[in-house]
C-alpha positions as CSV (number, residue, x, y, z in Angstrom):
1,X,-28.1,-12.6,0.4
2,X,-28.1,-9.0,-1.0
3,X,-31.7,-7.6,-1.3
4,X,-30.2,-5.3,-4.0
5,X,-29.5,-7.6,-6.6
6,X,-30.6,-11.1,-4.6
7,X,-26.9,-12.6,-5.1
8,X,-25.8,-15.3,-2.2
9,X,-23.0,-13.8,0.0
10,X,-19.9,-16.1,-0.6
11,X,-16.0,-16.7,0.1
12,X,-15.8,-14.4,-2.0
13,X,-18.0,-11.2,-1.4
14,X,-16.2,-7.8,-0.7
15,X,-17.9,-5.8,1.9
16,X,-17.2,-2.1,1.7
17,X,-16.4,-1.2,5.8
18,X,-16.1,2.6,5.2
19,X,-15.2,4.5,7.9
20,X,-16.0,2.0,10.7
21,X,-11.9,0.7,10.7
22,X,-11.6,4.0,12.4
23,X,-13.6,3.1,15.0
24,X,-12.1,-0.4,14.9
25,X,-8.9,0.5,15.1
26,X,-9.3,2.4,18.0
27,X,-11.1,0.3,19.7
28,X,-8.5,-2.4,20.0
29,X,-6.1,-0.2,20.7
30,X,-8.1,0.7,23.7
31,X,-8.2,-2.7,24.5
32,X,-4.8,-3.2,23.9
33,X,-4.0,-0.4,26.7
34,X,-6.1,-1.8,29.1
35,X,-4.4,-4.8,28.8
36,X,-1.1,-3.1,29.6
37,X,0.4,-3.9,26.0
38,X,0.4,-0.5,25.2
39,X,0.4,2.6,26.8
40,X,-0.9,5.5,25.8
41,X,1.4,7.7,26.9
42,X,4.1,6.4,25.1
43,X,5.6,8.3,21.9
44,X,4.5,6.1,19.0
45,X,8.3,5.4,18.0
46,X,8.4,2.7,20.9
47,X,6.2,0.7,19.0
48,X,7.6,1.1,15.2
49,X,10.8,-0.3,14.1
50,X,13.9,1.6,13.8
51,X,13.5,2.0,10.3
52,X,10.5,4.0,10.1
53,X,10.9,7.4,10.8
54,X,8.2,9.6,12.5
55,X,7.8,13.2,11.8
56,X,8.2,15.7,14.3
């Protein structure tokens, strides 16, 4: 329940995340790494498809 208004959270309530998919985002692709489905290290082309191309 929202103490702003008192309306009942439901399937469909947006919640604004902000910022925190940074910090999401780079979380899992920590977790990803220490997994060993990623490295690091790796240029970021190894992981796109052919059709995207990457600036240099």
């Amino acid at each position: 329940m929202s103490t702003a208004n008192q309306t009942t959270v439901d399937k469909n309530t947006v919640f604004g995340i902000g910022s925190i998919t940074k910090s999401f985002t780079t979380l899992l692709l920590a977790d990803m790494a220490n997994r060993g489905i990623v490295n690091l290290n790796d240029s970021i082309e190894k992981y796109l498809p052919a059709t995207v191309k990457v600036a240099t």
